[in-house]
ROSE-4610 file (N, C-alpha, C; in Angstrom, 1 decimal, always signed):
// ROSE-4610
residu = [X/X/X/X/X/X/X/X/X/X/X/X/X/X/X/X/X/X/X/X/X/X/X/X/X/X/X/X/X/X/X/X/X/X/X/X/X/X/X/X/X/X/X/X/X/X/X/X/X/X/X/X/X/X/X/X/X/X/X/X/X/X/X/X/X/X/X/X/X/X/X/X/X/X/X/X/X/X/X/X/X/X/X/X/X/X/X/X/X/X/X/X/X/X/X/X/X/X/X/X/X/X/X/X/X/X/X/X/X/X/X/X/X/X/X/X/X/X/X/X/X/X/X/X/X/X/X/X/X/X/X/X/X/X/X/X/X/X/X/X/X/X/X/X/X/X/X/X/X/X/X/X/X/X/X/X/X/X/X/X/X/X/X/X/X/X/X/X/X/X/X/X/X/X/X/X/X/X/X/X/X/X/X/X/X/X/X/X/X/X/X/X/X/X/X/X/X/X/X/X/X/X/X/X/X/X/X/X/X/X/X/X/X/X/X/X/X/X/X/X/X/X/X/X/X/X/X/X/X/X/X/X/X/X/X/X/X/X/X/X/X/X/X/X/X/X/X/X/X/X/X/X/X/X/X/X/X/X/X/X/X/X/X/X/X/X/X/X/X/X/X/X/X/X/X/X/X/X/X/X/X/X/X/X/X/X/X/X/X/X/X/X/X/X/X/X/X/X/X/X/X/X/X/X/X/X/X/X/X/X/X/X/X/X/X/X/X/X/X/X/X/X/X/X/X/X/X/X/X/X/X/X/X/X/X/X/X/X/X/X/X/X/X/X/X/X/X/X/X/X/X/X/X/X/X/X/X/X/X/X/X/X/X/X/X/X/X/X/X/X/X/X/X/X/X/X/X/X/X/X/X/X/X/X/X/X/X/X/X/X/X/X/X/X/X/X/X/X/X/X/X/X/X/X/X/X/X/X/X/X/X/X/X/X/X/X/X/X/X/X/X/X/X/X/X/X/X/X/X/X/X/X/X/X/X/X/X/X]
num = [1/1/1/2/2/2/3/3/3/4/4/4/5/5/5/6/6/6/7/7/7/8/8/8/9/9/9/10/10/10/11/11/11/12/12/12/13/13/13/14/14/14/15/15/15/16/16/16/17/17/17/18/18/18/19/19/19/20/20/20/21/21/21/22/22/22/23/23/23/24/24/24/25/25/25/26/26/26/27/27/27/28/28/28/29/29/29/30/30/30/31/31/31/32/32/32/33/33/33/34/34/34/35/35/35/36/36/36/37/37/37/38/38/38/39/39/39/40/40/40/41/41/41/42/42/42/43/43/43/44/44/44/45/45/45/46/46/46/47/47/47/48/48/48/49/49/49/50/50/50/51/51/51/52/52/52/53/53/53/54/54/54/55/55/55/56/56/56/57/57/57/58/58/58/59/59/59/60/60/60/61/61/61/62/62/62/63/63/63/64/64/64/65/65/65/66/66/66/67/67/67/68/68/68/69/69/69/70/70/70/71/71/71/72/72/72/73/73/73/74/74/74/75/75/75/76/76/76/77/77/77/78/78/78/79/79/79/80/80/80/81/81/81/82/82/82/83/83/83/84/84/84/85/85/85/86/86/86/87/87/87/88/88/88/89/89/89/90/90/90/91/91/91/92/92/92/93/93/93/94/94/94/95/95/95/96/96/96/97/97/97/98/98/98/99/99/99/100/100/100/101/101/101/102/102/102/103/103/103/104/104/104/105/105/105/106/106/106/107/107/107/108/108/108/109/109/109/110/110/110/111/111/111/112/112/112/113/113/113/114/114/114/115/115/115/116/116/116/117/117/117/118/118/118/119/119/119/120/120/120/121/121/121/122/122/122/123/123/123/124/124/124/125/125/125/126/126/126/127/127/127/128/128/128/129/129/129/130/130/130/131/131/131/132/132/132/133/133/133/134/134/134/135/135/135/136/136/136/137/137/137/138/138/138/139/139/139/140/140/140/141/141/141/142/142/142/143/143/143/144/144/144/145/145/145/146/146/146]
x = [-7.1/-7.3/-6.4/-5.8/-4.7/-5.3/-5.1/-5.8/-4.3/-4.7/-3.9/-4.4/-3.9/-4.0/-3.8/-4.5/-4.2/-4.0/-2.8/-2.8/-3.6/-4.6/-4.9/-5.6/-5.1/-5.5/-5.5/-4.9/-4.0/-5.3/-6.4/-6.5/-6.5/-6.8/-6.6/-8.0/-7.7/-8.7/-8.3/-8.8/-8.9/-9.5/-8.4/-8.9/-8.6/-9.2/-9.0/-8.5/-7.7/-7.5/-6.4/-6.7/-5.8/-4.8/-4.2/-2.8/-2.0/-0.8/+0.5/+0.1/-1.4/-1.6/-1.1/-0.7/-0.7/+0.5/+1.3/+2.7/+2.0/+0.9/+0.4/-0.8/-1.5/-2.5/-1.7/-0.4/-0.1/+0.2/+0.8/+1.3/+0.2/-0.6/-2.3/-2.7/-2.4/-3.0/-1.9/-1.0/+0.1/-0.2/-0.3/-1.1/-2.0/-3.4/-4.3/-4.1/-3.4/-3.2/-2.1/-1.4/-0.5/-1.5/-2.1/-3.4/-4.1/-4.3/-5.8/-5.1/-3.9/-2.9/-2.6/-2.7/-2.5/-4.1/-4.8/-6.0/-6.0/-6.0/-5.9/-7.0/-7.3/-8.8/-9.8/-11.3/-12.4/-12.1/-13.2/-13.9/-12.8/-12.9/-12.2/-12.6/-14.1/-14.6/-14.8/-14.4/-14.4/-12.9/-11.8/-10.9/-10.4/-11.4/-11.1/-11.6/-13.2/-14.1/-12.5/-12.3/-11.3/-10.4/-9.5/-8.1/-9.1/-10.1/-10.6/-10.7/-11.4/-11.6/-10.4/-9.4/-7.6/-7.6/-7.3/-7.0/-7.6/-8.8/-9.7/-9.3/-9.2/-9.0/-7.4/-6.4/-4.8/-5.0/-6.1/-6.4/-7.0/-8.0/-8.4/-7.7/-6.3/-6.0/-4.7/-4.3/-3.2/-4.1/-5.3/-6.1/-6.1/-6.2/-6.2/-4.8/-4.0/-2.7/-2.7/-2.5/-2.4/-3.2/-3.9/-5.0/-4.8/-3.8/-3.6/-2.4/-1.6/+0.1/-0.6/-1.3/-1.4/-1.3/-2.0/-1.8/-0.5/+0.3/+1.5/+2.2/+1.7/+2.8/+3.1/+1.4/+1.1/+1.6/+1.7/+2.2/+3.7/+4.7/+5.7/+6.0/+5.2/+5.9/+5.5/+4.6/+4.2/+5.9/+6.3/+7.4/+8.5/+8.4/+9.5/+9.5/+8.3/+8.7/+9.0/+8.3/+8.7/+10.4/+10.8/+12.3/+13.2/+12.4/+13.3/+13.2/+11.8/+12.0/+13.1/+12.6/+13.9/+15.2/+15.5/+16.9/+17.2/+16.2/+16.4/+16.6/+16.1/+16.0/+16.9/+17.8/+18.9/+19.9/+20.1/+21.0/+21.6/+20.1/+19.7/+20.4/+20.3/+20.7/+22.7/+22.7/+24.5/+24.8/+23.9/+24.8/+25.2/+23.7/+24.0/+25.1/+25.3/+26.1/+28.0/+28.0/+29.4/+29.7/+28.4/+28.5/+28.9/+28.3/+28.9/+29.8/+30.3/+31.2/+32.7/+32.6/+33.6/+33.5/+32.3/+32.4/+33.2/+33.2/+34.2/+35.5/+35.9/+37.2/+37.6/+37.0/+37.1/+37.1/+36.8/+36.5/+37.8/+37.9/+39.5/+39.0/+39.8/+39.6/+39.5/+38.4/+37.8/+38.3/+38.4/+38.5/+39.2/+40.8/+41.9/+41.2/+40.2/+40.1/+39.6/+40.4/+39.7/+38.1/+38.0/+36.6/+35.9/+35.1/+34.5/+33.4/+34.1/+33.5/+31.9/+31.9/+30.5/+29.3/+30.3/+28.6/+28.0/+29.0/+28.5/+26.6/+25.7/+24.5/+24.5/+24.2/+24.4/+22.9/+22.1/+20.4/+20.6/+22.1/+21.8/+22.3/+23.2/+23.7/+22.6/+21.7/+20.8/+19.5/+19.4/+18.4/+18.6/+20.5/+21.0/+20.7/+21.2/+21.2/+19.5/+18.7/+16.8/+17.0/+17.5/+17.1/+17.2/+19.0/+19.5/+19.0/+18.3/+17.8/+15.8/+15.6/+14.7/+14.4/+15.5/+15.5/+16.2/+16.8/+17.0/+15.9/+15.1/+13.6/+12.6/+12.5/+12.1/+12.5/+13.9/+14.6/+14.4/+14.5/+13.8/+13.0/+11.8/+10.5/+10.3/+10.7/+10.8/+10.9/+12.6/+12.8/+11.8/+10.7/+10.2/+8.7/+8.9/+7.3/+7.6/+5.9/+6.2/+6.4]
y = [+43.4/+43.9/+45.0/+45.3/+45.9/+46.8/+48.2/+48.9/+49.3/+49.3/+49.7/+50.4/+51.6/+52.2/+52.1/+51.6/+50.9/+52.3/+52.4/+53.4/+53.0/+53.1/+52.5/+53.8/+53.8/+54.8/+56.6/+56.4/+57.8/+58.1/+57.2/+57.4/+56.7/+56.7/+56.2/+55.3/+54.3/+53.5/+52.9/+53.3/+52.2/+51.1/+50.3/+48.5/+47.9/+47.6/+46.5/+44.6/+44.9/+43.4/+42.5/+40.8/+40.6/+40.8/+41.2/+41.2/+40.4/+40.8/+40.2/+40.5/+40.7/+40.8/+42.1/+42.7/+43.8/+44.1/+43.3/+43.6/+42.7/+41.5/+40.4/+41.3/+42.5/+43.0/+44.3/+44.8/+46.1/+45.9/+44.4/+43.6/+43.7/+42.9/+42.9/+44.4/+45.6/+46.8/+47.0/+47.2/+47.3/+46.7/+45.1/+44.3/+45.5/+45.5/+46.2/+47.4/+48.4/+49.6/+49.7/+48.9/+48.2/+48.3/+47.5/+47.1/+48.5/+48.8/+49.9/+51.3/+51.6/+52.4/+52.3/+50.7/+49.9/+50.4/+51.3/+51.0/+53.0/+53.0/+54.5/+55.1/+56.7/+57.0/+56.1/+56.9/+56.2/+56.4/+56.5/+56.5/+55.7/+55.8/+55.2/+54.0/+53.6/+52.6/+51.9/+52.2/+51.9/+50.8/+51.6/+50.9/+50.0/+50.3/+48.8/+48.0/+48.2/+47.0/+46.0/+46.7/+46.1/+45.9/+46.3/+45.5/+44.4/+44.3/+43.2/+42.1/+41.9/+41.5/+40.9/+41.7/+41.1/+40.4/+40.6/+39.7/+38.9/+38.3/+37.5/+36.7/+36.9/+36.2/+35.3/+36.3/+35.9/+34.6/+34.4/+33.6/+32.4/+32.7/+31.6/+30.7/+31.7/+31.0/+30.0/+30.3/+29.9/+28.6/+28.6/+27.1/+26.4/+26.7/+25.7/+25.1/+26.1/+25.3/+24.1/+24.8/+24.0/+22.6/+22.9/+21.2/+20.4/+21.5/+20.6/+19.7/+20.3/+19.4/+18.7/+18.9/+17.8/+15.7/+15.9/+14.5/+14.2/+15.3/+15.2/+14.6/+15.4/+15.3/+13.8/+13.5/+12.2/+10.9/+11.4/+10.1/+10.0/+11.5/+11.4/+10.9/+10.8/+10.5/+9.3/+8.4/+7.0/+6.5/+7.0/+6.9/+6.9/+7.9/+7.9/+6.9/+6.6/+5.2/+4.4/+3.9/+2.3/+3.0/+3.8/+3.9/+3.8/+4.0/+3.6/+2.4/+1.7/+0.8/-0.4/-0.3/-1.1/-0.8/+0.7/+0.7/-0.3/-0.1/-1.0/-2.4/-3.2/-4.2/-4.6/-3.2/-3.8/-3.6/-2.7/-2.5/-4.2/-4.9/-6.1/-6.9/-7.2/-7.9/-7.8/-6.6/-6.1/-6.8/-6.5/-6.7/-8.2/-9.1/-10.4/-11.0/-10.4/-10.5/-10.5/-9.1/-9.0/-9.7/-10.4/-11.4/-12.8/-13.2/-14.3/-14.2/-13.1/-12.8/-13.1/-12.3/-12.4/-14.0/-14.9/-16.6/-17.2/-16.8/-17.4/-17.0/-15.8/-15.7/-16.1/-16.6/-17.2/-18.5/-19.5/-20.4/-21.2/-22.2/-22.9/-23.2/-23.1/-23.7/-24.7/-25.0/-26.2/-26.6/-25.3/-25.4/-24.4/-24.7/-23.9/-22.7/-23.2/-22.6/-20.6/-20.3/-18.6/-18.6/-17.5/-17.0/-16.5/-16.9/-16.4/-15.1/-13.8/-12.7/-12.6/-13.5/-13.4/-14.3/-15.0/-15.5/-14.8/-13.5/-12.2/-12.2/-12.2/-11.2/-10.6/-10.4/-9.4/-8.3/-8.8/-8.4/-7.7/-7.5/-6.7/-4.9/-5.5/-4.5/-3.6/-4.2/-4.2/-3.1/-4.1/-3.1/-1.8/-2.2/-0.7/+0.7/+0.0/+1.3/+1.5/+0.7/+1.1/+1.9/+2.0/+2.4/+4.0/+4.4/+5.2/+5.8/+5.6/+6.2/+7.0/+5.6/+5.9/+7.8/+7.5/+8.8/+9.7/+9.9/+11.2/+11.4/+10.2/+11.1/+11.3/+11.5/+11.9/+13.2/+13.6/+14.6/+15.5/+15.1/+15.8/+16.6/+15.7/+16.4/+17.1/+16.9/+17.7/+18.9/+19.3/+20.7/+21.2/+20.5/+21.0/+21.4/+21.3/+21.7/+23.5/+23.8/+25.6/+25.9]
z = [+47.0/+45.6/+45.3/+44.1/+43.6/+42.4/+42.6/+41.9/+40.7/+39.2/+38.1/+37.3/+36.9/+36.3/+34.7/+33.8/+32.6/+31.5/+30.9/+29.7/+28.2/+27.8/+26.2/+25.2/+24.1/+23.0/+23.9/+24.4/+24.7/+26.0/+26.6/+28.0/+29.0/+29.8/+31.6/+32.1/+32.4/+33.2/+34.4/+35.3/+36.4/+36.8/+36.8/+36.5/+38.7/+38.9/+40.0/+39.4/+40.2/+40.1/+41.0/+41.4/+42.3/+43.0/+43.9/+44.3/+43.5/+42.9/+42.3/+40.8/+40.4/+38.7/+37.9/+38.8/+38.3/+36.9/+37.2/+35.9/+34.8/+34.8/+33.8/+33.1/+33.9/+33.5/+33.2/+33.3/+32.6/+31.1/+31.2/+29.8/+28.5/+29.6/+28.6/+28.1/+28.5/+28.3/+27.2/+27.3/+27.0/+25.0/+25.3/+23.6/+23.3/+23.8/+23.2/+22.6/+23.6/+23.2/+21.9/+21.7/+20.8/+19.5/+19.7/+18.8/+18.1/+19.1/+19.0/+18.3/+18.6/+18.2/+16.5/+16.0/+14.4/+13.7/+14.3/+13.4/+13.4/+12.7/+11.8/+11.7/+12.6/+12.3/+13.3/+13.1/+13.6/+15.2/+15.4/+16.9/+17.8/+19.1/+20.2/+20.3/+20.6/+20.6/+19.3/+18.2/+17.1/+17.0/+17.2/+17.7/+18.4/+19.7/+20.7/+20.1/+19.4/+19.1/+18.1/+17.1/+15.5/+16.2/+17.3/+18.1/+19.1/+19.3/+20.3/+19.5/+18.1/+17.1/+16.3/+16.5/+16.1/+16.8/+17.9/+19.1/+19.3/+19.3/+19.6/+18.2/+16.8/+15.8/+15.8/+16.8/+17.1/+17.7/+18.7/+19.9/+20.0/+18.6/+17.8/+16.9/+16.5/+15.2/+16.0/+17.3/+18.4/+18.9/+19.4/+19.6/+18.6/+17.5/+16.2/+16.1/+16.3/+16.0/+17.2/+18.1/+19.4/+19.1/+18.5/+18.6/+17.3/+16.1/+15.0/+15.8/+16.9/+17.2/+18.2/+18.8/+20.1/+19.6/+18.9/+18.1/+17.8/+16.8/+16.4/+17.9/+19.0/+19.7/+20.5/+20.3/+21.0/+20.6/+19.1/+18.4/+18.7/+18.7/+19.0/+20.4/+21.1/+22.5/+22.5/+21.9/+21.9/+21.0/+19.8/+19.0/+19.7/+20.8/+21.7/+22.7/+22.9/+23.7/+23.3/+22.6/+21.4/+21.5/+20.8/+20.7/+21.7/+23.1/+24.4/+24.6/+24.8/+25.0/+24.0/+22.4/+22.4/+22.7/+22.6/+23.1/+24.6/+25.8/+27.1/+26.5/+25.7/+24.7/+24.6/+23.5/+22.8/+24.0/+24.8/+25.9/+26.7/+27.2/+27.7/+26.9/+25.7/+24.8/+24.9/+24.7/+25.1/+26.0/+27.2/+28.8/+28.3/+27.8/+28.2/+27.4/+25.8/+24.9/+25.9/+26.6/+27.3/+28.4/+28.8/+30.2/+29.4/+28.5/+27.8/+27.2/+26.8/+26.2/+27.4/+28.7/+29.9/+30.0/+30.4/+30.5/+29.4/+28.7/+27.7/+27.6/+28.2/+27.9/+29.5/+30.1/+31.9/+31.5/+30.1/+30.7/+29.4/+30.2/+29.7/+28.4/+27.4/+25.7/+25.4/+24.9/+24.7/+23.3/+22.4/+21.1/+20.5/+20.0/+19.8/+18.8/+17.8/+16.5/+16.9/+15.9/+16.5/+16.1/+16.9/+16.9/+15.9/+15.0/+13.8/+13.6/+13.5/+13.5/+12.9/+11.8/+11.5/+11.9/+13.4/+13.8/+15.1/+15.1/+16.3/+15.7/+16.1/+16.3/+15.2/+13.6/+13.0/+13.6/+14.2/+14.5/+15.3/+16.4/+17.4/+16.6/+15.6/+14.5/+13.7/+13.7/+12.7/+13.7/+14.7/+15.7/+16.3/+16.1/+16.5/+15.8/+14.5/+13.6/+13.2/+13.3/+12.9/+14.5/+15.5/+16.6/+16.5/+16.1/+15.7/+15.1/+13.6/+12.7/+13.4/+13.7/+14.8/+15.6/+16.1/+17.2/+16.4/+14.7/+14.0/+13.4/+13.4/+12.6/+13.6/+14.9/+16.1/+16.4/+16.3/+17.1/+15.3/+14.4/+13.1/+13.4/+13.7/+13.6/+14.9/+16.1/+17.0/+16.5/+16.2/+15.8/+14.7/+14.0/+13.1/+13.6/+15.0/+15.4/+16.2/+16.2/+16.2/+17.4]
């Protein structure tokens, strides 16, 4: 056990507490007296009560947020999978695209006529860019969380 000496509203208390807490609980004294210091006037205990009271309301209002984004977050990371997984999808789709793509230019010409650009896959085009768009309105809303 580690004995600290906590400074708040201009006096001294001796606090016990675990070994290593001591810089986490100078911190904590450190908020309050912070606090208790913002309330003007009135009793000592008058003080701690209205900074315990701040704080306790700071603490409440930090769980609400926290439990408004957890959902937010949940849905994002389900969004974020769907969006990897098709990317593995569309990746899959590529490889097989450039593997048939190498068999054909390996394999002897059957048929002089050139190759007609618009009967490429326009869908892998298509899944690309919803993918793309996909992960800018993900990485959006990311930066837009607190």
């Amino acid at each position: 056990m580690a004995d600290v000496k906590l400074g708040i509203a201009g006096r001294t208390y001796d606090v016990h507490c675990a070994d290593g807490q001591e810089p986490q609980l100078l911190n904590l004294a450190a908020v309050v007296d912070e606090k208790v210091r913002a309330m003007p006037g009135g009793t000592e205990v008058r003080q701690l009560l209205f900074a315990a009271l701040m704080l306790a309301d700071e603490a409440q209002e930090a769980k609400g947020k926290a439990a408004k984004a957890e959902p937010q977050s949940d849905s994002l990371r389900a969004a974020v999978a769907l969006a990897e997984s098709r990317e593995a999808q569309a990746r899959d789709e590529l490889k097989a695209a450039r593997a048939e793509l190498d068999a054909l230019k390996k394999a002897p010409p059957s048929n002089p006529a050139p190759p007609n650009p618009a009967s490429a896959k326009p869908s892998h085009d298509r899944a690309l860019l919803q993918i793309a768009d996909r992960i800018e309105t993900l990485a959006t809303r990311i930066e837009q969380l607190p």
